[in-house]
N, C-alpha and C positions, 0 to 999 in steps of 0.2 A: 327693193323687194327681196333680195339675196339674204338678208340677213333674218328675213320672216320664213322661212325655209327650215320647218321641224324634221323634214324626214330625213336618215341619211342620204348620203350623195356621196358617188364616185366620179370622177371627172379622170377619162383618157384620153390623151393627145399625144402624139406624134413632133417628136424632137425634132423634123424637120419643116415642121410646120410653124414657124416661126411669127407669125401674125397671132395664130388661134393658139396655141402657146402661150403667148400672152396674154391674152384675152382669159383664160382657161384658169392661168394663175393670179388673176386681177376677180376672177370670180370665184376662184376659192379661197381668196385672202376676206371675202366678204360676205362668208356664208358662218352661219351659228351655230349651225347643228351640229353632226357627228361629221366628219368629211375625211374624203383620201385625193388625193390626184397623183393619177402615174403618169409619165411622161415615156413613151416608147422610142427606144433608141432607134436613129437610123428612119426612122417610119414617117410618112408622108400623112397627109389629110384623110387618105381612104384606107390607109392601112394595108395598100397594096403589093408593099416588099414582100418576099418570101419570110414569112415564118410571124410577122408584123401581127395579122387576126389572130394568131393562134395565143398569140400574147393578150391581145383583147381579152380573146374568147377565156381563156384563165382565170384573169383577172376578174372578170364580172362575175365568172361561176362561183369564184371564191367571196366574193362581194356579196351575192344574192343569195349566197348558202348561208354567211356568216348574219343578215339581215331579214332573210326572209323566210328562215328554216319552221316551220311549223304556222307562220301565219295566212298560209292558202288553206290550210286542212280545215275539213268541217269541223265541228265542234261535236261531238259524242254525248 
């Protein structure tokens, strides 16, 4: 079903996460669409190190700015 997947996607995981890590880059080798996967250093499952979410939080903003910029707005 990975590869029926039109809409962009981002995929973040946590370099210390090493299971889902894998998993994350076995499902981004199998997607068609537009795709990015970051991999956060240092960072566990929940993103719970110091400074970890902040790197999330970045990264999606820049994500959902660069994809989603004008597709909420009403139509005039």
């Amino acid at each position: 079903d990975l590869a029926r997947i039109q809409t962009p996607t981002m995929l973040i995981v946590g370099s210390n996460d090493a299971a889902v890590a894998a998993l994350n880059l076995e499902a981004w080798a199998r997607l068609r669409c537009e795709k990015a996967i970051e991999i956060i250093p240092g960072a566990g499952h929940l993103f719970e190190e110091p400074g970890a979410l902040d790197n999330v939080t970045a990264l999606a903003a820049r994500w959902f700015n660069a994809h989603l910029t004008g597709a909420l707005l009403p139509s005039r």
